[in-house]
SEKOL-156110 format. One record per residue (C-alpha): residue number from 1; z, x, y. Coordinates in nm, 2 decimals, always signed. Example, Ala and Ser with C-alpha at 12.3 -4.5 7.8 and 13.67 -1.06 7.14 Angstrom:
% residues 2
1, +0.78, +1.23, -0.45
2, +0.71, +1.37, -0.11
% end
This chain:
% residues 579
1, -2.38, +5.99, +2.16
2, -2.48, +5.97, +1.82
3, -2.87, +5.93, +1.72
4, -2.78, +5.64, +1.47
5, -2.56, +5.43, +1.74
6, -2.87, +5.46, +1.94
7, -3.14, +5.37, +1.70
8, -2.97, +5.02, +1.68
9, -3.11, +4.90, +2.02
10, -3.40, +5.18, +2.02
11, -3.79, +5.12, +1.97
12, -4.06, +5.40, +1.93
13, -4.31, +5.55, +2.21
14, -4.56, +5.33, +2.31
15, -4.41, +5.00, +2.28
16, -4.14, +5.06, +2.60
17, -4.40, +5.14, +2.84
18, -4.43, +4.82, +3.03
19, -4.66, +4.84, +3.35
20, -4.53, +4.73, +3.67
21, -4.96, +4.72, +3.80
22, -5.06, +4.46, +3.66
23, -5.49, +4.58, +3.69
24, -5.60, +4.17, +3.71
25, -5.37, +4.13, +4.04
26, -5.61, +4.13, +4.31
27, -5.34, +4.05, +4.57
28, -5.14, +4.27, +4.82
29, -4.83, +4.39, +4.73
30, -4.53, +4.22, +4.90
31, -4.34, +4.28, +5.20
32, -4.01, +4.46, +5.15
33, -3.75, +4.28, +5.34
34, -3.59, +4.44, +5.67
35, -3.34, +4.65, +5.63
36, -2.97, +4.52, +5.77
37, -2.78, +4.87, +5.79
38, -2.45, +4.72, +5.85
39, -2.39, +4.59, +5.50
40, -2.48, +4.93, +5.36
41, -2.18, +5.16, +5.34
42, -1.89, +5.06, +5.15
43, -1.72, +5.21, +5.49
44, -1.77, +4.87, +5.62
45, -1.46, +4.64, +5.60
46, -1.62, +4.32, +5.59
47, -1.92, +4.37, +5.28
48, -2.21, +4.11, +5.35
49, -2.01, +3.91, +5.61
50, -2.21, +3.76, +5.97
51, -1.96, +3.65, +6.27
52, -2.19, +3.38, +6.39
53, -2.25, +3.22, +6.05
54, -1.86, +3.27, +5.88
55, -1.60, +3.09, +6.12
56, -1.33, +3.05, +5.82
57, -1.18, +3.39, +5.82
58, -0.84, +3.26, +5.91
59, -0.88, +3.01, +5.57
60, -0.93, +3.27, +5.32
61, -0.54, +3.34, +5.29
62, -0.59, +3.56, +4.92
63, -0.55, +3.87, +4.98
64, -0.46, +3.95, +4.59
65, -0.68, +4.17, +4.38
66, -0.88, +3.97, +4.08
67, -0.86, +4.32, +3.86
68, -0.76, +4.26, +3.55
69, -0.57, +4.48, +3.36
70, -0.77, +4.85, +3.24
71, -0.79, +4.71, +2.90
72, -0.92, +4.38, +2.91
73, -1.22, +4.45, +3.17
74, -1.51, +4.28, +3.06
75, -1.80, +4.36, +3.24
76, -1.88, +3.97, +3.21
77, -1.67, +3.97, +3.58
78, -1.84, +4.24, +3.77
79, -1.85, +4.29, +4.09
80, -1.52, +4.04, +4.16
81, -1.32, +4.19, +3.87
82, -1.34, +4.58, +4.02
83, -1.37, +4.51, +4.42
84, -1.14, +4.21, +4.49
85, -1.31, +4.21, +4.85
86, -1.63, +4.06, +4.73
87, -1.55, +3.75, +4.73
88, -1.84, +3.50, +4.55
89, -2.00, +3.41, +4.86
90, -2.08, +3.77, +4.95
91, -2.22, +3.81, +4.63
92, -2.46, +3.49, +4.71
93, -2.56, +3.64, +5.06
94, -2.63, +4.03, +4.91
95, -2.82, +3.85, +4.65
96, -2.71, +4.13, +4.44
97, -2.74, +3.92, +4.11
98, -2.98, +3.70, +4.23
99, -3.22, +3.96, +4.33
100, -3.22, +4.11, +3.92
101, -3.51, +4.06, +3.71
102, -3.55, +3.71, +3.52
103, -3.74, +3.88, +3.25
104, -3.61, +3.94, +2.93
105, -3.75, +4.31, +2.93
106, -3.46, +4.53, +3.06
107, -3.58, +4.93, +2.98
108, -3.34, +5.25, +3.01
109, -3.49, +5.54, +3.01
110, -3.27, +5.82, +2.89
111, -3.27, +6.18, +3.02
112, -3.03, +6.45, +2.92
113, -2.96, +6.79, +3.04
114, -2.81, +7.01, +2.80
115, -2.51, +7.27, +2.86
116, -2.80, +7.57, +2.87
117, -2.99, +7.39, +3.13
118, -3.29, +7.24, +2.91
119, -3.42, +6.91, +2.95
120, -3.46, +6.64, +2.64
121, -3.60, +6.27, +2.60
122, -3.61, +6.28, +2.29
123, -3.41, +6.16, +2.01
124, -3.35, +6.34, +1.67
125, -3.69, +6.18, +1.48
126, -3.89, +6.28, +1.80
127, -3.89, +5.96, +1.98
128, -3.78, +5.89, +2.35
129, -3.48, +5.80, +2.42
130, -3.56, +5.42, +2.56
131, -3.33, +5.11, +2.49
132, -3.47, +4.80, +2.57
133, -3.16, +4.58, +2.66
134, -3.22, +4.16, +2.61
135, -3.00, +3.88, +2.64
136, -2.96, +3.86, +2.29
137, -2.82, +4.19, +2.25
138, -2.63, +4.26, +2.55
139, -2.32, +4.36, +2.37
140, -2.47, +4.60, +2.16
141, -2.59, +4.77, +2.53
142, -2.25, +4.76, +2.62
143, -2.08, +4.90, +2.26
144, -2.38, +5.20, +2.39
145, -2.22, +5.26, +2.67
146, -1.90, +5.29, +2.53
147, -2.01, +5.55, +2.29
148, -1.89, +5.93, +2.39
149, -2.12, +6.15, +2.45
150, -2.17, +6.50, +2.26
151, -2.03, +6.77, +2.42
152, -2.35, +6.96, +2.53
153, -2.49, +6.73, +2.73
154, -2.36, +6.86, +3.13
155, -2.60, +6.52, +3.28
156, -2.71, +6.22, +3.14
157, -2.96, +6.05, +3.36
158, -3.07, +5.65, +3.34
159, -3.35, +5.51, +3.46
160, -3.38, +5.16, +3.47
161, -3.65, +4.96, +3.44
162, -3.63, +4.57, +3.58
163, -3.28, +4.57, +3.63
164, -3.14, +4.25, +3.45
165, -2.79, +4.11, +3.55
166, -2.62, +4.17, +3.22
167, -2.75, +4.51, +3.27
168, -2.63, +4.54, +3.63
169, -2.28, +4.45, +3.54
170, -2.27, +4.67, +3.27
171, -2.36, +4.98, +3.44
172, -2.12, +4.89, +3.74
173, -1.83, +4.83, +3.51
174, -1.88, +5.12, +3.25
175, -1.91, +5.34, +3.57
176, -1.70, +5.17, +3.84
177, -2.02, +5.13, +4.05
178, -1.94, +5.04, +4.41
179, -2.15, +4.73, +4.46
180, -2.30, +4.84, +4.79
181, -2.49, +5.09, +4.56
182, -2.68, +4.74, +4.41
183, -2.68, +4.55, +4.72
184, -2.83, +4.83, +4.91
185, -3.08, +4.92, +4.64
186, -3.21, +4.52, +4.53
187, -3.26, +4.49, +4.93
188, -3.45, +4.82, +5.03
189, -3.16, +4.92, +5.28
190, -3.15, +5.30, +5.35
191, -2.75, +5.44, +5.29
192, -2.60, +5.77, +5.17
193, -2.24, +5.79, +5.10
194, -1.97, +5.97, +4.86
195, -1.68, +5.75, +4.76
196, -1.40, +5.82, +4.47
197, -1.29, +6.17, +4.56
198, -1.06, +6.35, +4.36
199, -1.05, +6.70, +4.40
200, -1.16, +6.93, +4.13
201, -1.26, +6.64, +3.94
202, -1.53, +6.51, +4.03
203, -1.69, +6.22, +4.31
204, -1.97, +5.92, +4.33
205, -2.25, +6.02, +4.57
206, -2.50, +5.73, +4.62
207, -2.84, +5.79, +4.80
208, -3.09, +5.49, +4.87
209, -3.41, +5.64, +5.04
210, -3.73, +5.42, +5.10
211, -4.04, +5.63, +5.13
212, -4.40, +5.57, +5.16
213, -4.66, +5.65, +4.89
214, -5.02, +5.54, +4.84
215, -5.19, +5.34, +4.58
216, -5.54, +5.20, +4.51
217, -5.61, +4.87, +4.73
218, -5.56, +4.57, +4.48
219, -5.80, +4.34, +4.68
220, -6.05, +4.59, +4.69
221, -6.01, +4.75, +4.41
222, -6.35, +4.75, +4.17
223, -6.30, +4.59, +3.83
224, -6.41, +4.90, +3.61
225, -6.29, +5.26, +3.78
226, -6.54, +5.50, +3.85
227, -6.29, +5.81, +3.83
228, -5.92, +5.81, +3.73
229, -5.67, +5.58, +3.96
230, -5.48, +5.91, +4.05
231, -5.72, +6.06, +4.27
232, -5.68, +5.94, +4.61
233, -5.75, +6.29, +4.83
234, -6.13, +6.27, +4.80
235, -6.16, +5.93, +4.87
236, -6.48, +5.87, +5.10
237, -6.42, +5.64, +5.37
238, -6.63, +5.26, +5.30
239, -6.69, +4.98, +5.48
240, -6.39, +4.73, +5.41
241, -6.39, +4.42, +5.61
242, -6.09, +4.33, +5.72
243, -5.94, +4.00, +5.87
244, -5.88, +3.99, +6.26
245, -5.75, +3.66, +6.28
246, -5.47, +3.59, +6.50
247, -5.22, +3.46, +6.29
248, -5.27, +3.79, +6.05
249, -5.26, +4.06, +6.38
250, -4.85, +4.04, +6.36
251, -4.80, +4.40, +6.33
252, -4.52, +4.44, +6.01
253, -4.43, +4.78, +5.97
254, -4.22, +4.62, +5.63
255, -4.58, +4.56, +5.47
256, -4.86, +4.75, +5.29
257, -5.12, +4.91, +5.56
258, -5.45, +4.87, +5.44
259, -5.71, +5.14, +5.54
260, -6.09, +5.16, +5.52
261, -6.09, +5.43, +5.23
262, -5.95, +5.16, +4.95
263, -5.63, +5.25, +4.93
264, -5.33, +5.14, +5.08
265, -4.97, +5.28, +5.21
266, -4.66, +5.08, +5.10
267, -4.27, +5.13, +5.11
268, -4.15, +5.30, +4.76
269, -3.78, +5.32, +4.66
270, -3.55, +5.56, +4.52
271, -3.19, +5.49, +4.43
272, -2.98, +5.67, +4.30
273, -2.59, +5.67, +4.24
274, -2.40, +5.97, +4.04
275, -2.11, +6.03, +3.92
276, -2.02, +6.39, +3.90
277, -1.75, +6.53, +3.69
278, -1.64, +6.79, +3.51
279, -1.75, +6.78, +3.18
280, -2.01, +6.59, +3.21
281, -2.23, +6.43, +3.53
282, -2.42, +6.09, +3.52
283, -2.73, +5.96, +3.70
284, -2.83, +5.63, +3.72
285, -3.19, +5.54, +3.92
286, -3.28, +5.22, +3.99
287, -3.62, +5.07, +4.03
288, -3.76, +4.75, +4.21
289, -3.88, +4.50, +3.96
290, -4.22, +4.43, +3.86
291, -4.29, +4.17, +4.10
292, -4.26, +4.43, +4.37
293, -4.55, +4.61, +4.19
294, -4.42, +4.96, +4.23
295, -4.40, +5.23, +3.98
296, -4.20, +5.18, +3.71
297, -3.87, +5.41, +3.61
298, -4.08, +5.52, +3.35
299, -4.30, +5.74, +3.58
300, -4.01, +5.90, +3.78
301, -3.81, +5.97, +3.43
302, -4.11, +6.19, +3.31
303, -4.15, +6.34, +3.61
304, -3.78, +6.48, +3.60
305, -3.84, +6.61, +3.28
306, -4.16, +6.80, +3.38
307, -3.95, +6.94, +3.64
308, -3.70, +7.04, +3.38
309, -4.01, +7.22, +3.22
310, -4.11, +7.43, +3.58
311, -3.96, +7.77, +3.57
312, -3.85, +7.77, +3.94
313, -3.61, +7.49, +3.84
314, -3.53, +7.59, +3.49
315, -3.35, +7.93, +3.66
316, -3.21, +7.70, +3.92
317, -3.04, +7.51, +3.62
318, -2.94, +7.86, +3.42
319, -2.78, +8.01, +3.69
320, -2.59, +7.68, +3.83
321, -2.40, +7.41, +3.65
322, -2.37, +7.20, +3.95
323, -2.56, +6.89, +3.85
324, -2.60, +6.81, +4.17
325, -2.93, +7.00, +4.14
326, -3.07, +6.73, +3.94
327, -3.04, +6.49, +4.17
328, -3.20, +6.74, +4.44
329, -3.50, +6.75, +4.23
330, -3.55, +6.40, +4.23
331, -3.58, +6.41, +4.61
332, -3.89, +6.60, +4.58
333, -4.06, +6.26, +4.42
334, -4.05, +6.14, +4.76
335, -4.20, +6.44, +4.93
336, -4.51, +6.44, +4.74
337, -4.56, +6.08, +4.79
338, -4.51, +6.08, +5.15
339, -4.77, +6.45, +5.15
340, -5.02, +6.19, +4.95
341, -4.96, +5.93, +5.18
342, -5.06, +6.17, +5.50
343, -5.37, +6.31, +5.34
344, -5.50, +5.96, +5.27
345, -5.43, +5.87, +5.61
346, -5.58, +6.21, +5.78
347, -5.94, +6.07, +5.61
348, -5.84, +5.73, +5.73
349, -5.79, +5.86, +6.09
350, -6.11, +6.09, +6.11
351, -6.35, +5.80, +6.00
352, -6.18, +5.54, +6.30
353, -6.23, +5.85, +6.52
354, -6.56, +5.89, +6.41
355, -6.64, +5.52, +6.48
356, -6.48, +5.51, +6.84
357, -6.68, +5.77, +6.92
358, -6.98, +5.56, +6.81
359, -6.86, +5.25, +7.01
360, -6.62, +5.05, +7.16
361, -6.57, +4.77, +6.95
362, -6.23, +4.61, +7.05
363, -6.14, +4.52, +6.63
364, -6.13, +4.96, +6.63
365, -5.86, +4.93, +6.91
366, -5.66, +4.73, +6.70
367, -5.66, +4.91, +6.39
368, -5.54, +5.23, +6.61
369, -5.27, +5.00, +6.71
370, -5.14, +4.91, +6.41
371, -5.17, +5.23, +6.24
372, -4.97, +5.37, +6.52
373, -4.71, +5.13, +6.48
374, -4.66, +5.15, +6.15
375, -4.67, +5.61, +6.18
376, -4.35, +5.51, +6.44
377, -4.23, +5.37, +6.17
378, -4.26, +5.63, +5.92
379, -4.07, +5.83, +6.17
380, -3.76, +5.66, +6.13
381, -3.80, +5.68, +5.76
382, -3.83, +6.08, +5.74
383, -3.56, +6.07, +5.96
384, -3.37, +5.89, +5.69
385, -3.55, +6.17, +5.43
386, -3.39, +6.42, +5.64
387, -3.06, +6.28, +5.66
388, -3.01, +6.22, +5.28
389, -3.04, +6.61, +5.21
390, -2.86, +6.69, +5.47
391, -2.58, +6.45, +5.32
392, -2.61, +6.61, +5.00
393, -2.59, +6.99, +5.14
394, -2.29, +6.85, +5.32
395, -2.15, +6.69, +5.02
396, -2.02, +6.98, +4.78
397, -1.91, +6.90, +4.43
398, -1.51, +6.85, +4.37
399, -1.55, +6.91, +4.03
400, -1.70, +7.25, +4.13
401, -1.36, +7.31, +4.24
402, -1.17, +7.28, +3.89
403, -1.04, +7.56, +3.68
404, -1.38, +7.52, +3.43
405, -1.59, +7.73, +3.76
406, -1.53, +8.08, +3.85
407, -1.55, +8.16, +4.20
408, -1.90, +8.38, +4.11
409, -2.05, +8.06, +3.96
410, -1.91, +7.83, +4.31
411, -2.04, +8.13, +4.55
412, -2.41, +8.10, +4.37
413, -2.42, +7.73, +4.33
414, -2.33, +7.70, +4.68
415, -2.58, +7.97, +4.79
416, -2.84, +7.83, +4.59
417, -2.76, +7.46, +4.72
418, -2.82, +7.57, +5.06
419, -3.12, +7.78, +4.97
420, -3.31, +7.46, +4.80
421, -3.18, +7.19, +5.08
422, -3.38, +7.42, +5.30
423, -3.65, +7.42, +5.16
424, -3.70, +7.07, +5.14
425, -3.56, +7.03, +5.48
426, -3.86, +7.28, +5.57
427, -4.12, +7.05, +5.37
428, -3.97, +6.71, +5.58
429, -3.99, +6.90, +5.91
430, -4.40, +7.00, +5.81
431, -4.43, +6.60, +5.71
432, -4.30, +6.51, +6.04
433, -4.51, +6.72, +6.24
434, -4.80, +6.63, +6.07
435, -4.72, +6.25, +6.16
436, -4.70, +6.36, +6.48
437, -5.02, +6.53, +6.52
438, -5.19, +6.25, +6.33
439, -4.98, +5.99, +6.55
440, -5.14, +6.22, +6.88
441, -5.48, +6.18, +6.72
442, -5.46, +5.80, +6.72
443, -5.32, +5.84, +7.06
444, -5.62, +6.09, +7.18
445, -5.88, +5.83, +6.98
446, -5.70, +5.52, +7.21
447, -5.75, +5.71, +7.55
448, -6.12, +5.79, +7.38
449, -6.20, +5.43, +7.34
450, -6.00, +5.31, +7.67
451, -6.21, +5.59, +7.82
452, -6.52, +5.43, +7.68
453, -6.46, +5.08, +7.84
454, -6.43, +5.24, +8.14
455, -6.72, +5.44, +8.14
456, -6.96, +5.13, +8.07
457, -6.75, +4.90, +8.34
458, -6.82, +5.18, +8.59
459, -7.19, +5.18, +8.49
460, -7.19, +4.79, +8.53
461, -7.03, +4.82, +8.86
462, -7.27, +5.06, +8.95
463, -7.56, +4.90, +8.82
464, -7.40, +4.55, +9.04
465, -7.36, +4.75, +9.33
466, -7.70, +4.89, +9.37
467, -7.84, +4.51, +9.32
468, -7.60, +4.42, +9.60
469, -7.74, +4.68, +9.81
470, -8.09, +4.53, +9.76
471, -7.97, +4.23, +9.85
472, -7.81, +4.30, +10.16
473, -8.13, +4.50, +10.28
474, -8.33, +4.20, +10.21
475, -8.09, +3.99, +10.40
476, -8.04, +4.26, +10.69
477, -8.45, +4.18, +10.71
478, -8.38, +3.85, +10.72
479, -8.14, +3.86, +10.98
480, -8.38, +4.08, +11.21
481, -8.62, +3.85, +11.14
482, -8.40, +3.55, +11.29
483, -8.28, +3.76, +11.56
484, -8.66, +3.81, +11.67
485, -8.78, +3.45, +11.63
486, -8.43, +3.24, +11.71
487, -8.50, +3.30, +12.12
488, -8.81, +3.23, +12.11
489, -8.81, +2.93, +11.89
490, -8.51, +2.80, +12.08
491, -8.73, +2.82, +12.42
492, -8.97, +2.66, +12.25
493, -8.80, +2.39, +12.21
494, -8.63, +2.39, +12.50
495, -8.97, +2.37, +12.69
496, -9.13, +2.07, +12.46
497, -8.82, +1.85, +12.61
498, -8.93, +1.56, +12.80
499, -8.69, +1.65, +13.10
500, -8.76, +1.69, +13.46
501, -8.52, +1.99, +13.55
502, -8.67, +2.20, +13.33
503, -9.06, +2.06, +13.30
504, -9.07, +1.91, +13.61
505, -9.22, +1.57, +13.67
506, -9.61, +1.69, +13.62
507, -9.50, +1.95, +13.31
508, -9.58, +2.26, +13.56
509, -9.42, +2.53, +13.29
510, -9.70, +2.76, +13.20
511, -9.69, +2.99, +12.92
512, -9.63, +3.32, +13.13
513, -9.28, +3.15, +13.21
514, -9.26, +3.10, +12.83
515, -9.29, +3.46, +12.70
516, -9.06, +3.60, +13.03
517, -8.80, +3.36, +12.92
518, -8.83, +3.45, +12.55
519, -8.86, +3.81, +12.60
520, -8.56, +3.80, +12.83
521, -8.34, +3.60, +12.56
522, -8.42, +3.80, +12.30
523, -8.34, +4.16, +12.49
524, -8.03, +3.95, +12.59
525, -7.96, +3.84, +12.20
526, -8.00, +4.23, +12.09
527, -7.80, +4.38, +12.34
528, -7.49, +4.13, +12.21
529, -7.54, +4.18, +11.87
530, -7.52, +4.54, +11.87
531, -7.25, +4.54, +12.09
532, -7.05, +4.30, +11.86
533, -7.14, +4.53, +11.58
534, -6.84, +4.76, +11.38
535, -6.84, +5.07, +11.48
536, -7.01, +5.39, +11.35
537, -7.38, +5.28, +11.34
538, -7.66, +5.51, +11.49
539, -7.65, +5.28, +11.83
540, -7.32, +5.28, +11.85
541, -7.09, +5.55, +11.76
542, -6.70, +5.59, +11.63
543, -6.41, +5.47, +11.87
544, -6.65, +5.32, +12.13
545, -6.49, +5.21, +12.46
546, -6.57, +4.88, +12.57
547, -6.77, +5.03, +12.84
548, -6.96, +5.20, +12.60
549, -7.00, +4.91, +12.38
550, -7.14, +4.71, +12.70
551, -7.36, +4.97, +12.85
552, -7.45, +5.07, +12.47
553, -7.87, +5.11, +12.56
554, -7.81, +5.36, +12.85
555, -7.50, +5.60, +12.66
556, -7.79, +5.61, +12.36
557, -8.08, +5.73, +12.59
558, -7.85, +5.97, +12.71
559, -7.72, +6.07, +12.36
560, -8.07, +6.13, +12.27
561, -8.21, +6.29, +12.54
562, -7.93, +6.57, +12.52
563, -8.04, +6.58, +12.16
564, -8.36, +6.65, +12.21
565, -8.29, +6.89, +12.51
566, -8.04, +7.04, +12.25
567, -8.35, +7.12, +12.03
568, -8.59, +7.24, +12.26
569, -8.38, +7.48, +12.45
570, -8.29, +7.62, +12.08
571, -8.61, +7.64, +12.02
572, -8.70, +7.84, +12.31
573, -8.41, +8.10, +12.31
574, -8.56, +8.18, +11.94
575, -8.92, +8.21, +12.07
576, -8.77, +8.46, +12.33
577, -8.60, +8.62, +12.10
578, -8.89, +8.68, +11.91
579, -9.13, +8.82, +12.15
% end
C-alpha cells in the first residue's frame, strides 16, 4: 500500500489515541457476559440456534446460498452475503452487529512486518500508521482495503479500536472472515479453530482467549495519583470497606474482584483471526469497546512492536518466515497480565491471612470464599491459555508447505515453533501452580479461621461446663440437705396430727419416740437412695449385683476394712524388711 492512498483517511500521532479509562469514572467495570461455548466454532451446524426457543426448523425450506456473484460483493451484505447459513435471526441472537460500537470513532492501528523481519508503524513522513474509519468515509476505508500491498511486507497486522459495524463488515468481507470469529469475540466466548485450508497456500486460524489482568480500583481510586497508575506490585494493603449486603454476596466469577490493596482483577480479551498465506500473512485483533473499559488496541499494537524491537524475537523473525510467530508473541500479552494479576493477589492473600490470624470476624470468611471461587475460576481460563498454544503448535502453516520454503527453512521454523510453544507452555504451567498454591493458602487461611471458631466455642463450652459443675454441687448440697431434714420434717408432721392412732387420745407421744422414728427414716431414706444410685460411685462400685446394691452398707465396711488391712500389712512387711 501506497503512503499517499493512506494519507487520505490518516491523522497524525497524538490525535488517534482515544482512552478507553475514562479517569472521572468512579464506577466498576462491567460484568462480561457468560460464555455459551456451543455457538463458538464454526464446526457447529446450527450457528446461534437454541432447541427450546426455535420450533420452526421444518419452515425454513431455503436452503439456497444468498452469495452473490465474486464481483459484485459489497461488503454492505456481510455476514448473509458470504455464509448463507446465517440467516438474519441468528445474526439478531449473536448480536454480532448489535454488539459494535455506536460511536463514530472507529481506529486501526497498522503494524507491518517487513520481508527482513523488522517491525514498522510508521508511515513515510514518520507518523503512525492509524486510520480513523467514520460513517462518513466508510468507502474510502473500504477503497484501503482494496489497495495491494507492497511486496516487502510478509504480515500486516490490525488492531482495532471500537469496532464499528461498517468496519466489521468490511474486514469480514475483504478477508472472508468466518462470522463466529465476531460473534465469539463481541461476546467474550473462549474458541480456537483453523478453517479455509488449502495446502501450500495458506489457512485462517482464529484464537479468542479471555484472561485476567489488574487495574487500579475506579471506586477507590484517589483523585490525584501519588505514583504512576502502572505500578501495582508494591501496592500496600489499606483498609477498603466493602459492602456485605445480601443481595451483593452473589459470588460472579464473570465480574471484577475487588481486593483490599486498591486494585482490582477483571476479564481482558484477546482476539485474534489470521490469515496466513504465502506471500503475505494478515492479523486482525479485536478489542472490546470503550464501555467495557479495557485497554484499548492501541496499548497491545505498541506492545507488538516493542517486541519486534527485543533481540530474542528479532532472531526468531530472521531465521523464520512463518508468520505465525507473530501471532505467538501476542500470546505473551496475556501471560504478563495474568503474572501481574497473581502478584497483586499474593499481597491481597497475605494481608486476609494476616487478619484471620488476628480474628475471626465472619465478613474475612467471606472474602476467602469468594476469592476462592473466583481462583477456580481462573483455572478454567489457563486451561483455555493452555489449550490455545497447544492449538497453535498443532496447527502448522500450509503455506509453509509451498514451493517459496525450502525444507531447511520448514525444519527450523518447525523446530523453533515447538521450542517457543514450550516455553510459554512452561510459563502457563508456573501460573497454574502458583494459583494453586495461592488457592491452598486461602484453603489453609479457611481451616485457620474455622479452627479459630472452634477454639473459642470449646473455651465457651468449657467455661459453661465448669459453671454447671458449680451448680450441680450446690444442688448435690441441696439435695443432702433435703435428704437430712425431709424424714424428720415429715414425722413432724406426722406427730402434730390430731389423730388417735398415732397420738393417742391424751397425746402420749414424747419426744424420745420422735428422734427414734426420725433417725430410723432417715437411715431408711439413705440406704434407698444410694442403692437407687447409678453405678460407679465410692459406695457403690461398677456392675453391682442387686444383692450388693441392697446390702450396700455391709459389702463397703468390708471393702474398706480389706483396704485398710491391705495397708497395714504392707506397711509392716516393709518395716520387717527394714530391720
Amino acid at each position: 500500500m501506497s503512503t499517499s492512498n493512506r494519507l487520505s483517511v490518516t491523522f497524525p500521532s497524538g490525535v488517534h489515541s482515544a482512552p478507553h479509562v475514562n479517569m472521572n469514572d468512579r464506577t466498576m467495570p462491567p460484568s462480561t457476559p457468560t460464555p455459551i461455548y456451543r455457538h463458538a466454532a464454526p464446526s457447529g451446524p446450527w450457528p446461534w440456534m437454541d432447541f427450546d426457543t426455535d420450533t420452526d426448523f421444518a419452515l425454513n425450506t431455503d436452503t439456497t446460498s444468498a452469495s452473490p456473484p465474486a464481483g459484485a460483493q459489497s461488503w454492505r451484505g456481510y455476514p448473509q452475503d458470504l455464509f448463507g447459513n446465517w440467516k438474519p435471526d441468528q445474526v439478531k441472537r449473536s448480536k454480532m452487529l448489535s454488539n459494535s460500537s455506536q460511536l463514530d470513532n472507529c481506529l486501526v492501528h497498522w503494524l507491518d512486518v517487513l520481508k527482513d523481519g523488522t517491525f514498522t508503524i510508521l508511515d513515510a513522513e514518520g507518523r503512525d500508521q492509524t486510520t480513523r474509519a467514520t460513517r462518513d468515509r466508510a468507502d474510502e476505508f473500504w477503497e484501503l482495503l482494496q489497495t495491494p500491498r507492497p511486496a516487502n511486507i510478509r504480515v500486516r497486522a490490525l488492531f482495532v479500536d471500537n469496532l464499528s459495524l461498517s468496519v466489521l463488515q468490511m474486514l469480514g468481507t475483504k478477508y472472508n472472515i468466518e462470522p463466529f470469529f465476531f460473534s465469539s469475540s463481541l461476546n467474550w466466548i473462549p474458541s480456537h479453530y483453523q478453517e479455509e485450508v488449502r495446502p501450500g497456500k495458506g489457512d485462517h486460524i482464529t484464537i479468542t482467549l479471555p484472561f485476567i489482568r489488574a487495574m487500579k480500583n475506579p471506586v477507590t481510586r484517589p483523585t490525584t495519583p501519588a505514583e504512576p497508575s502502572g505500578s501495582l506490585r508494591f501496592t500496600t494493603p489499606i483498609h477498603i470497606p466493602i459492602d456485605h449486603d445480601d443481595q451483593k454476596q452473589i459470588i460472579d466469577t464473570q465480574a471484577p474482584l475487588s481486593l483490599r490493596c486498591g486494585n482490582i482483577l477483571l476479564q481482558d480479551l484477546i482476539a485474534i483471526h489470521m490469515i496466513r498465506e504465502v506471500d503475505s500473512s494478515t492479523i486482525i485483533s479485536y478489542h472490546p469497546t470503550s464501555s467495557w473499559r479495557r485497554p484499548s488496541a492501541k496499548r497491545l499494537h505498541s506492545l507488538v512492536n516493542r517486541a519486534g524491537q527485543s533481540v530474542y524475537w528479532q532472531k526468531i523473525f530472521t531465521q523464520s518466515r512463518d508468520p505465525t510467530f507473530l501471532f505467538l508473541a501476542v500470546m505473551w500479552y496475556a501471560l504478563y497480565a495474568w503474572d501481574q494479576s497473581f502478584e497483586v493477589l499474593y499481597v491481597h492473600i497475605n494481608w486476609l491471612e494476616s487478619r484471620v490470624l488476628l480474628t475471626n470476624d465472619i465478613k474475612l470468611t467471606r472474602e476467602l470464599h469468594i476469592i476462592q471461587a473466583h481462583l477456580l475460576h481462573y483455572q478454567s481460563l489457563l486451561q483455555d491459555f493452555q489449550k490455545s498454544v497447544n492449538f497453535l503448535q498443532g496447527t502448522p502453516n500450509p503455506a509453509m508447505d509451498s514451493e517459496s520454503y525450502s525444507l531447511e527453512e520448514r525444519k527450523v521454523s518447525t523446530e523453533l515453533m515447538a521450542k517457543e510453544c514450550a516455553n510459554l507452555l512452561s510459563e502457563i504451567g508456573r501460573l497454574e501452580s502458583r494459583r494453586f498454591m495461592q488457592s491452598s493458602r486461602l484453603e489453609n487461611a479457611m481451616n485457620l479461621a474455622f479452627a479459630t471458631v472452634n477454639i473459642q466455642d470449646s473455651k465457651h463450652m468449657q467455661k459453661l461446663a465448669e459453671a454447671t459443675t458449680r451448680d450441680s454441687a450446690a444442688m448435690k448440697q441441696i439435695s443432702y440437705l433435703t435428704m437430712v431434714f425431709l424424714p424428720a420434717s415429715f414425722t413432724a408432721t406426722l406427730f402434730g396430727m390430731n389423730v388417735n392412732e398415732i397420738t393417742g387420745s391424751k397425746g402420749q407421744e414424747s419426744l424420745v419416740h420422735y428422734v427414734a422414728t426420725t433417725l430410723s427414716l432417715t437411715c431408711f431414706t439413705t440406704w434407698l437412695v444410694i442403692a437407687c444410685q447409678a453405678p460407679g460411685s465410692a459406695l457403690l462400685p461398677m456392675n453391682s449385683t442387686l444383692v450388693e446394691r441392697a446390702g450396700w452398707p455391709m459389702f463397703y465396711l468390708i471393702r474398706k476394712f480389706k483396704e485398710n488391712w491391705g495397708k497395714g500389712s504392707l506397711r509392716d512387711i516393709e518395716m520387717t524388711e527394714r530391720e
